[in-house]
C-alpha positions, 0 to 999 in steps of 0.5 A: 959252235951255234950247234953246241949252244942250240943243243946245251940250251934244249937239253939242259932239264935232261939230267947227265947220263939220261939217253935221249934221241934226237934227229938232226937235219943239216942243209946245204946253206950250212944251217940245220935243224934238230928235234930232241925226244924224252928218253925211251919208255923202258928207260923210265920204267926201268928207273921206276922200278929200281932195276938195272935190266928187265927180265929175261924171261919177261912173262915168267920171272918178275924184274920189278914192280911200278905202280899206275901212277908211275904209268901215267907219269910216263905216259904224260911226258911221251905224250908231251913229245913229237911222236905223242901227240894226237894220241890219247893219254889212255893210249899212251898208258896202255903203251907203257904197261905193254912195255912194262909187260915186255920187259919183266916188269909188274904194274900195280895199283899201289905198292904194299 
């Protein structure tokens, strides 16, 4: 019952149906231990840019359209996470429109 308190106390800013990763490690003393991680780069982008899926022929056919600000949103909260840190926020920015670019998805200046 421990588990389940520890685990609704660290995910409740997660609103429901938002996936998140999380690793758990469990002892031979009956104790454990867990790291929840925000949710994957591609979840994000895909509801910044409204959409369901990314392309399916990403390079060819544009799925949607995010702007440099949804980019450096994205990158803040990665960089906030475990797997984040020590990185630049400019890395992190970068990451994001490659994933954005894999994806099918277009990243602007501004939205018209």
């Amino acid at each position: 019952m421990t588990f389940c308190k520890d685990f609704n106390a660290r995910t409740q800013k997660y609103k429901p149906y938002t996936p998140i990763s999380v690793k758990i490690t469990a002892y031979k003393d009956n104790t454990f231990d867990f790291v929840v991680k925000s949710p994957p780069v591609s979840w994000y982008l895909k509801k910044a840019a409204g959409i369901e899926l990314g392309s399916g022929r990403a390079g060819h056919l544009v799925a949607g359209t995010v702007t440099l600000k949804h980019v450096y949103e994205i990158g803040k909260v990665k960089g906030e996470d475990g797997g984040g840190k020590g990185v630049g926020l400019e890395s992190l920015c970068r990451s994001v429109i490659g994933t954005a670019r894999r994806m099918g998805i277009r990243v602007v200046k501004e939205l018209d």
